[in-house]
N, C-alpha and C positions, 0 to 999 in steps of 0.2 A: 470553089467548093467551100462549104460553111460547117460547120457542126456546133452546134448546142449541147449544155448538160442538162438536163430536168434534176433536183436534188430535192427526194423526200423527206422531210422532219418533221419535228411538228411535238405534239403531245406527249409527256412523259409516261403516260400511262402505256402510250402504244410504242410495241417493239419495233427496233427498225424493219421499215418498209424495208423488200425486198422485189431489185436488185436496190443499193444506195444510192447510186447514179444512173440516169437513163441516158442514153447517147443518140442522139439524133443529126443526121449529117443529110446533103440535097439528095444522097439516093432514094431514103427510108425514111423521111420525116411525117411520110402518110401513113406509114405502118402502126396497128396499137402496138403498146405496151404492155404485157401482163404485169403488175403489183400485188408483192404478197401482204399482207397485213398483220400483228398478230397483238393479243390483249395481255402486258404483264401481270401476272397471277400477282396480287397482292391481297395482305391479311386487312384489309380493310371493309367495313360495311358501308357500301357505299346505292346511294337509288339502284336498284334492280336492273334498270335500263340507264344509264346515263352515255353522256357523248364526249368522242374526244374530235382531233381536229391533227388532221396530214397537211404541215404546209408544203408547198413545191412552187421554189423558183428556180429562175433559169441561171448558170454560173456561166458566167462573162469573164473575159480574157483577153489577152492578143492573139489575133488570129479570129476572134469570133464576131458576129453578125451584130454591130452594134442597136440594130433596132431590136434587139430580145433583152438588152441588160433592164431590168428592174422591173423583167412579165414576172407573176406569179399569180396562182392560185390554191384555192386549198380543197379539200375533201372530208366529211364529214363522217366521223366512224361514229356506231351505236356501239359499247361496250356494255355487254351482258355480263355483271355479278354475280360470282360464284360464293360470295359470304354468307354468312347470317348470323343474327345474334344464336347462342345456342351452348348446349353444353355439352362433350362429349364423353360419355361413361366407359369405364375397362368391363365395364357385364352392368346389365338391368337386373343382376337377380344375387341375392347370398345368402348364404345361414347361416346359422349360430346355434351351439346349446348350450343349454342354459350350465350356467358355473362353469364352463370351455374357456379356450382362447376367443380371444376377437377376428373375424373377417375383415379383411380389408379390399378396396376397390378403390380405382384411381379415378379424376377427373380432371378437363383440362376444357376451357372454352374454343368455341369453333371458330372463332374471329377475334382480333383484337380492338380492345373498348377503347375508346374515347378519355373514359376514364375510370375509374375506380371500381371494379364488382366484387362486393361482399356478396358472402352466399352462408346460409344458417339452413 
């Protein structure tokens, strides 16, 4: 009897795969696998659509099947961006009268810049 690990890593962007390890032994090596996937929310603006990358190889041992030590392959994630440039208001609306106090309202940007944003 033999058993294998499958170990998914890969991409900083992408959360660990789920389960970490896959276990594959001569009874069940033909069974799929379900793999969760998942995209770390980051404050960055990044392409709309861009791609990351699941690597998986197999981890080797004693005891294990030496024709698997240095299989691997990888899997190709689309990550969908949740950023955008933009500005976020505490209210689109205020008043004033005239010779009164001052209104005030807050703002804060929806993503973090690259660099420097001056606003007049």
């Amino acid at each position: 009897s033999w058993d294998e690990v499958l170990n998914p890593g890969g991409e900083p962007q992408i959360e660990s795969a789920t389960p970490q390890l896959l276990r594959f032994i001569a009874d069940n090596w033909d069974i799929l696998r379900t793999v969760s996937v998942y995209a770390r929310d980051d404050p960055d603006i990044e392409p709309p659509i861009h791609q990351g990358r699941i690597d998986l190889r197999v981890v080797t041992g004693p005891g294990y099947d030496p024709d698997w030590e240095g299989v691997s392959t990888s899997v190709t994630v689309d990550i969908e961006d949740n950023d955008m440039a933009g500005i976020s208001l505490s209210t689109d609306e205020t008043s004033v009268t005239e010779g009164g106090p001052a209104s005030v309202y807050s703002l804060s940007l929806l993503s973090r810049p690259t660099s420097d944003v001056t606003m007049n």
